[in-house]
N, C-alpha and C positions, 0 to 999 in steps of 0.2 A: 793826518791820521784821524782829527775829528769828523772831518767829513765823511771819511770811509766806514766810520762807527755808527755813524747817522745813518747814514744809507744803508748798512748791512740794518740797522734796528728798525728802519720804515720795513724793509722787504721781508723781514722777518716774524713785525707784526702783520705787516697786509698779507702773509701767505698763511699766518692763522685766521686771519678774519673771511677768507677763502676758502679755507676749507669747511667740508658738512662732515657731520659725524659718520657720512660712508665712504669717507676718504680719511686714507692714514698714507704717510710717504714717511721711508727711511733717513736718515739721514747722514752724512758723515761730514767730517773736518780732516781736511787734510791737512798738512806740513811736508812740504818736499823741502830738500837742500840737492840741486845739484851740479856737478862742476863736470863743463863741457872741454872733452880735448877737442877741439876744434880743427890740429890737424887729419887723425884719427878718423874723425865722423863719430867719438865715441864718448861716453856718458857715464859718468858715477853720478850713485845717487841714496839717501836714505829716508823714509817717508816715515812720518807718526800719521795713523789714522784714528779719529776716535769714531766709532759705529754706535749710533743709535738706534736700537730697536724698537719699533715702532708698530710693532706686527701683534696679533696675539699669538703667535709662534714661535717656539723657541729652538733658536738656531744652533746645531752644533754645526755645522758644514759654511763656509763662505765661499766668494770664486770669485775670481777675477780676474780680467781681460789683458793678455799680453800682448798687445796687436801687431807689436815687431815681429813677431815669431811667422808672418803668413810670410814675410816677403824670404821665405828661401826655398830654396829646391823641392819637392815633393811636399811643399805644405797643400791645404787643403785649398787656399785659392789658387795656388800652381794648377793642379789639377782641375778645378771649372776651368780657368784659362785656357786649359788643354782641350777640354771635352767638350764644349758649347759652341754651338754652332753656328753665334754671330760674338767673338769674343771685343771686349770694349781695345780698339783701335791702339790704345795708348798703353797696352799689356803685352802687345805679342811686338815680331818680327817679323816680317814677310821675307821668303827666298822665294827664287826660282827654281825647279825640279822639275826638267825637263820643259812639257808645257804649261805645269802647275804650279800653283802659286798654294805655296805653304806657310803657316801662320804658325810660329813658334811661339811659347810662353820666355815672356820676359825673365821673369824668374827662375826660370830653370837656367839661366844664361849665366845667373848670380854669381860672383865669384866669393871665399870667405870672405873678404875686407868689404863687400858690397853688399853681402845682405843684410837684412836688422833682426836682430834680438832683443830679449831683454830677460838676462838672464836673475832669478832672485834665493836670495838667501840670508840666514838668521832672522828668521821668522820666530815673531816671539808677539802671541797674546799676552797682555798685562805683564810683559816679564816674562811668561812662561815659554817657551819654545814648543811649539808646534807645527804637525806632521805636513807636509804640502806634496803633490803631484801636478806634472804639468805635462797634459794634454793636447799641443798644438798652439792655438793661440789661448788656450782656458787654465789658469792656475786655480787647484784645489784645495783646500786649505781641510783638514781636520781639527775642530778647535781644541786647545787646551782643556776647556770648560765651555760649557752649553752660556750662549747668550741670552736670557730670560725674556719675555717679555718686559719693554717696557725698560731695559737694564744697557747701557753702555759698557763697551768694552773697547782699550785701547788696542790697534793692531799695527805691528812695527814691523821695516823689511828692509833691506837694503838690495840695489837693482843696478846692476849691471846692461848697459842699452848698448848696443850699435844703429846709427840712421843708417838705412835704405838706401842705394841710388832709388832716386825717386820712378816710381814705378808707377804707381795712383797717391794722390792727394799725399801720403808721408812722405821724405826721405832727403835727400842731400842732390843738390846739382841739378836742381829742375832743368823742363827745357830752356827757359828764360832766365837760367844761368843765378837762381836764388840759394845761397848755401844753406841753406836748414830752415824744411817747411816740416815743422815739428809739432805733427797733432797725432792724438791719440799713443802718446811716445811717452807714457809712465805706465806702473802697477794702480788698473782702475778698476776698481770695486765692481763687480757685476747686480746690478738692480735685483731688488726681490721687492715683488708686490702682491697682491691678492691673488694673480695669477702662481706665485712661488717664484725659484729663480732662473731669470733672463740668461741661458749661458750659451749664445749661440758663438759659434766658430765666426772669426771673422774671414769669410770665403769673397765679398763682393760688393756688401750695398752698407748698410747704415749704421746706426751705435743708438746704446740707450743706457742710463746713466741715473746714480743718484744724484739727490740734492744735496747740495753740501758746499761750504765754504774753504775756499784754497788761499793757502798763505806757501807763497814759492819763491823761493830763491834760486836764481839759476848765474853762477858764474862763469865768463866765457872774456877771451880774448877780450882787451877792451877795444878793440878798433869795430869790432861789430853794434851796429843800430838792432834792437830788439824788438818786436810789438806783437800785442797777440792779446788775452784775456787780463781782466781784471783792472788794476789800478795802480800804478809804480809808486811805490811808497818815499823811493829816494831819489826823486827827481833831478835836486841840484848835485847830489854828487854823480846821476847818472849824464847829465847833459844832452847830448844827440838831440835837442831840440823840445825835450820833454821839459826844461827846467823854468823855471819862473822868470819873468824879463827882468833883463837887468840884471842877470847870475852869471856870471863866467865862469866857465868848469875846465878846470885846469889838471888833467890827471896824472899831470910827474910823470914820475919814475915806474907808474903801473903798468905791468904786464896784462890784468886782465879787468874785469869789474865784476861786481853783483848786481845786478837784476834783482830787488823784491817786488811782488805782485802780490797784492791782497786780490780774490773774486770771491764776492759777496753773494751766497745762491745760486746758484750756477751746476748743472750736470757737466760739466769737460773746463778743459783746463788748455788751449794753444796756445806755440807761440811760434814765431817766426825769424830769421835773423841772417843779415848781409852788410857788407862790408861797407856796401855803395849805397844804399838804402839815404832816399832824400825823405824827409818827416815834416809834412804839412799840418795842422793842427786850426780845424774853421769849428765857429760854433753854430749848433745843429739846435732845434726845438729844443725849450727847456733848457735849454743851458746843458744840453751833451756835446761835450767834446767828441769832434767827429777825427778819426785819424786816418792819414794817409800815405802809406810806405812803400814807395816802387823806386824803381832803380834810377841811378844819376845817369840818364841816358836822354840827350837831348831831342831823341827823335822821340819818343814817348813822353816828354815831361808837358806839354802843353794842353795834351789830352789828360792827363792825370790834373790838370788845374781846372781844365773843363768840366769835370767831373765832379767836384766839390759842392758848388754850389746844385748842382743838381739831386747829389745824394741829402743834401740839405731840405730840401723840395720834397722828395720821397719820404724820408722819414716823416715830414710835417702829416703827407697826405696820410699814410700808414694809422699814424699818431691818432687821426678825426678817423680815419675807415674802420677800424680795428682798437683801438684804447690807447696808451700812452705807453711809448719806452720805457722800462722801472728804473736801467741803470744810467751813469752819469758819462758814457764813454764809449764808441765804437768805431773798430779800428777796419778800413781796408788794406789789404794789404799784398800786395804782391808777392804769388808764393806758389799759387796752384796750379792745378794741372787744366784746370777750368776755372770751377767755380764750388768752393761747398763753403756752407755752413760750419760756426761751430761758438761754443760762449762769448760774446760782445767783440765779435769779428769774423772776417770770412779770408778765405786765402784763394785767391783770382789771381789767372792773367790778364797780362798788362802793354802787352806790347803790339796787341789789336788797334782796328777802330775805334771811336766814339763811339759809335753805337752797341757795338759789340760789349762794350764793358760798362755801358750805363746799362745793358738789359742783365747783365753776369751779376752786377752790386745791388740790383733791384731786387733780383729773385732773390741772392743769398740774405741781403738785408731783410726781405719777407720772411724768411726764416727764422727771426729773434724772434718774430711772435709765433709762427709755424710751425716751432719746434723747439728754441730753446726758453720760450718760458710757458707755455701751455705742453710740450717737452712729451709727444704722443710716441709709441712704439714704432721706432723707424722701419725697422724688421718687418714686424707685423701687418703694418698701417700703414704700408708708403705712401700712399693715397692720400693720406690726411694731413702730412705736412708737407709734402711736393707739390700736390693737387691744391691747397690753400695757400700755399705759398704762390703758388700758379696764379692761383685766383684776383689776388692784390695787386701782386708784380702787375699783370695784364692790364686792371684795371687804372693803373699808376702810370703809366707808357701810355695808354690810351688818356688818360688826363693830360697826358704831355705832349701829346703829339698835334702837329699843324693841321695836318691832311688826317683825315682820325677815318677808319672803315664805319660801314653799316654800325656797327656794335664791336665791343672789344673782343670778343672773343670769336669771331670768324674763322682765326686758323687753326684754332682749340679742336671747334665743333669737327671739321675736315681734317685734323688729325686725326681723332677716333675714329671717323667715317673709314678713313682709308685702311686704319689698323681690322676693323670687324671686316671690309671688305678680302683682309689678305686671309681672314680662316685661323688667326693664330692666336685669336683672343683666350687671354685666360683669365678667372674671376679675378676681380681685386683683391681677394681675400687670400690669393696664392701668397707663402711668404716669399719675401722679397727675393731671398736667394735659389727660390725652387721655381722661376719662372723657366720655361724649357729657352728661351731667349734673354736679350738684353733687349731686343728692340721693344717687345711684348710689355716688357717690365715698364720701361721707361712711359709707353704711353699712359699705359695702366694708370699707372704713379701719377703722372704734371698733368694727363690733359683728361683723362676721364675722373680724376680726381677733383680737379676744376668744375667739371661738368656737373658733380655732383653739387655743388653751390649755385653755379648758374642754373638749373633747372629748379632748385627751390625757391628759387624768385621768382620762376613759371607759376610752378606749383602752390604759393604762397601768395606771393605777391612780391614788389623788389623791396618794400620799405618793411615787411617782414622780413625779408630778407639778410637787411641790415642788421637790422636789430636782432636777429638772431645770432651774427656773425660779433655785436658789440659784447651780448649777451654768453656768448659762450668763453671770449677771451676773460669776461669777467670771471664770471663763473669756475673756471678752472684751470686759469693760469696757476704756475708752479703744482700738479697735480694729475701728472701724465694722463689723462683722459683718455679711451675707447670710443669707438665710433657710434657705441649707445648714445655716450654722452650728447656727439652734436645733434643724432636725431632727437633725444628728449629735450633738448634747448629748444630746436624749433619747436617742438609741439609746446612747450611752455611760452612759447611767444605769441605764436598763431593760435592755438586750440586744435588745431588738424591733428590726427592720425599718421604716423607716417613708418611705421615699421615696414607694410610692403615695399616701401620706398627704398627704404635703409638694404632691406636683402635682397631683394632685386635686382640694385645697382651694383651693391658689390659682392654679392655669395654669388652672380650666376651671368653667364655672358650674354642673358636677354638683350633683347632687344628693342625700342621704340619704333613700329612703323605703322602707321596710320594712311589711310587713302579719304576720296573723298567723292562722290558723285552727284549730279542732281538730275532730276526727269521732272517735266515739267508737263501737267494738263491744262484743260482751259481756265482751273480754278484755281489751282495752289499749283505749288512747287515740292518736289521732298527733295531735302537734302539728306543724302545715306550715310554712312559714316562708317569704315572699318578698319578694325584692331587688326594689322596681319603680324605683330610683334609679339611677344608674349609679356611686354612691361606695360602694366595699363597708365593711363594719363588722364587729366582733369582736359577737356576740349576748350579751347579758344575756339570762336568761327567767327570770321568776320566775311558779312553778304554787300555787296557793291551791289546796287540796282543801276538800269541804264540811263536813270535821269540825275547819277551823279551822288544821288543818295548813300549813307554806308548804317549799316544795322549789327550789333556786336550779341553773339547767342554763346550762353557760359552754359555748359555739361558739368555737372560737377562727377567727381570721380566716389562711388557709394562707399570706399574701404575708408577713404580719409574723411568720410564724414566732417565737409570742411567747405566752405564758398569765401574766395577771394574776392576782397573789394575789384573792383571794376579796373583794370586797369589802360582802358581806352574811356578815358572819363567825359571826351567829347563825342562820345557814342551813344545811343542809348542801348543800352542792353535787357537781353531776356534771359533770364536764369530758369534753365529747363528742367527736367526732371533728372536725377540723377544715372549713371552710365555704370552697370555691374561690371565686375572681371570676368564671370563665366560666360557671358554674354558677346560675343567680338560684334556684335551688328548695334546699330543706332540710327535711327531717323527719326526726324523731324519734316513738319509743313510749318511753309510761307500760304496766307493767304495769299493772289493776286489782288493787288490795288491797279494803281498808275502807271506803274513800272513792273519790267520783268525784270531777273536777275543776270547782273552783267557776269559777275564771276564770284568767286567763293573761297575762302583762303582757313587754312586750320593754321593755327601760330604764326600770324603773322609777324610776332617780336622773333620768332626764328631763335626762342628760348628752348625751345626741346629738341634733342639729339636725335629725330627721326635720322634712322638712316636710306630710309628712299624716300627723299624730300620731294622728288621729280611730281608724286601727286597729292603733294597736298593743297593743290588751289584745281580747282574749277573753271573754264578748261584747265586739261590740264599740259604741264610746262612740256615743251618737247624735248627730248633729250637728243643731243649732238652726238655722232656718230663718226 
């Protein structure tokens, strides 16, 4: 218990000394008690929440997320299920109707004992009982009394659950046969920030959450292993491998146990729990306990041991790429329908490849920092925790790999390439659930979200690059951040300008494409230079002559009022006059010396997302046909 007092009080102080006086975050304390019928799939439960306000706002209204409430018939994710036109594979049913293949929503299939709820009642602020409506997956609460600025107020409920047969990421009976992947499976406070409050329906993609501290007890059958967030406060009387060496836990005569979890900071609360569940426990950087929870299946356990040290690895690199882990414990755990994220664990499958589930534990592990402690709007912002969590993951795989490509990011750049090529792109700015596809979304999200880091290390440089990336996890960990934020990190790193940058990439589906020519007299040479894109770029050139020579010419871009050191520092370079937006045309002269020029290349680090790379070198590349 002392340990967990220390640690809740470092993270407590480090997230005041974090924040600026133009950040305020809400807060809350939870307390759940809940006791699982296990045969059922069903859940009683009572929660004390105390709300801190933290706003100059005074709230009479609160809300919060039911998320059980989507998995039944006619909810509002039933219906995108139904209506979108590439629905996620792991939702529907396919038949056959005549020569057609028809795609049924899973949920509408739901029978009562199979769908999830969560139903709630005696609601009572400080004692007082107050009015509530519940809207789908959104509870409304009318408050007793207005929350003041600045003024806590207790808010108490008792909740009624059923799990899901697992449909996406919640429910009961995964495909890999896991009984209860239980996230987002209590009464969760909906966020309120400067923007006001977060109350979107949960129809498809993400979550966003206050800060706040969870003290949970959840009792259940005692034959089940448990793992998921925070930090089991009664190890030795829990056992399953959690206990201190040397403890032997001997459970008599019990029918069930408790489970307490203190999480310290934390926006979400998971957990996960099976019968057969084998529990590895290796020490990770810093002295985090790393956890490991997949099934006693011996065709899969050698890979789950392979995988340890490796996750070991990962975090270390994370650790130096990005800042240090905050808490003492991270759990993977066998449970998902994939892969996702969620407080100091992820729930993956486990019955893949190696490969397959060191790139599953990598990404979601990128997401401790990509999401749940810098903790951006998922909804909103896909892009900046998929896409930076993209960012890391790749570059972390690529640090691991034998046979390593050109650059890590090769099938990033040629995933966007292909997406712009099919006509379907939509800004990154769309919210997440109003993309007209899933496919659109997804790239959007991981790989042009990526792209947006990897081209400011074009546009920068790569060691600004970093350093903007160390800089901004500083900066505004625990403090859900905006995509202002990352652009004003860079410019406070660098000195550049980069607001064109910022809305360019994600308010509008421009494009980068640049060509490249040269004509040649008895005297000089010009190299010509055009914008056919409508996203302008700072120019890389690098000029090969035919006696072997190479000569490096920097364009600066005139909006970002900015010149990158040299990043071919065995070149010599000429830093030319600067290149306007209204302008698409640019040339330059080569005097003739000794040599004429062999060929002519713009980005040769193959840092910018031109999408018709085919001319940007001199000659130019022939395209296969």
């Amino acid at each position: 218990m002392k340990k967990i007092l220390v640690v809740s009080l470092i993270l407590t102080l480090w997230t005041g000394l974090a924040q600026n006086s133009n950040y305020w975050q809400q807060h809350v304390d939870y307390k759940m008690d809940v006791v699982v019928d296990a045969k059922k799939y069903q859940y009683k439960g009572a929660q004390t929440l105390v709300y801190t306000n933290n706003s100059n706002d005074t709230l009479r209204k609160v809300f919060y997320h039911l998320y059980n409430n989507a998995f039944q018939p006619g909810s509002e994710m039933d219906a995108r299920v139904s209506t979108i036109a590439d629905p996620d594979r792991r939702m529907v049913i396919k038949e056959k109707v005549g020569d057609k293949e028809i795609k049924q929503s899973r949920i509408a299939q739901l029978k009562p004992d199979e769908i999830g709820y969560l139903k709630i009642s005696n609601f009572k602020q400080d004692g007082v009982s107050a009015a509530t409506k519940v809207s789908g997956t959104i509870l409304e609460v009318t408050l007793a009394k207005p929350i003041l600025p600045g003024a806590k107020s207790t808010l108490t409920l008792d909740f009624d659950g059923q799990v899901p047969v697992q449909i996406r990421r919640s429910g009961r009976n995964n495909s890999e046969g896991i009984a209860f992947s239980m996230s987002q499976w209590y009464p969760k406070l909906a966020e309120f920030d400067f923007e006001g409050w977060h109350t979107d329906s949960y129809i498809a993609r993400e979550f966003h959450g206050v800060w706040g501290n969870f003290d949970v007890k959840i009792t259940i059958d005692k034959d089940y292993v448990l793992g998921g967030s925070g930090y089991l406060q009664n190890k030795n009387e829990i056992g399953h491998g959690y206990q201190d060496a040397g403890v032997t836990v001997n459970h008599g005569k019990k029918k069930t146990l408790t489970w307490h979890f203190i999480a310290p900071n934390v926006h979400d609360f998971t957990w996960a729990a099976d019968k057969d569940y084998l529990h590895d426990v290796v020490k990770g950087p810093n002295n985090v306990e790393l956890h490991f929870l997949y099934k006693n299946n011996p065709q899969i356990t050698d890979n789950w041991k392979k995988l340890q040290p490796l996750m070991v690895g990962v975090m270390g690199f994370f650790n130096k790429t990005v800042g240090d882990y905050p808490y003492q414990q991270y759990s993977f755990i066998q449970g998902g329908d994939g892969g996702m994220e969620y407080a100091m664990c992820t729930l993956m499958l486990g019955n893949g490849k190696l490969e397959g589930m060191l790139e599953t534990a990598t990404h979601e592990l990128a997401h401790s920092w990509f999401q749940h402690i810098l903790a951006t709007n998922e909804a909103k912002h896909p892009w900046m925790d998929e896409g930076f969590a993209t960012y890391i993951e790749y570059l972390a795989l690529h640090e691991m790999s034998v046979q390593k490509p050109e650059h890590a990011f090769v099938d990033v750049y040629a995933t966007y390439n292909n997406l712009v090529q099919s006509g379907k792109e939509e800004p990154q700015g769309t919210h997440a659930d109003r993309y007209n596809e899933n496919r659109p979304y997804s790239i959007a999200s991981y790989y042009k979200g990526c792209l947006f880091l990897t081209q400011l290390g074009y546009i920068l440089g790569q060691d600004q690059l970093e350093q903007t990336v160390k800089r901004y996890y500083h900066d505004f960990k625990f403090k859900h951040p905006t995509p202002n934020d990352i652009m004003r990190t860079a410019e406070r790193v660098s000195g550049a300008q980069l607001d064109w940058y910022l809305n360019e990439w994600t308010q509008t589906t421009h494009t980068i494409d640049y060509a490249v020519d040269v004509k040649e007299d008895g005297k000089k040479s010009t190299i010509s230079l055009v914008r056919k894109g409508r996203i302008p770029m700072p120019m890389d050139v690098v000029v090969e002559y035919t006696d072997g020579t190479k000569e490096y010419f920097y364009i600066p871009l005139r909006m970002a009022f900015y010149e990158k050191p040299n990043p071919y520092r065995q070149l010599k370079r000429t830093v030319l006059p600067d290149w306007t937006w209204a302008n698409p045309n640019y040339a330059f002269s080569i005097e003739k010396s000794k040599a004429s020029i062999k060929s002519v290349t713009i980005d040769p680090s193959k840092q910018m997302a031109d999408v018709y790379p085919q001319d940007n070198s001199y000659p130019a590349v022939e395209v296969k046909k």
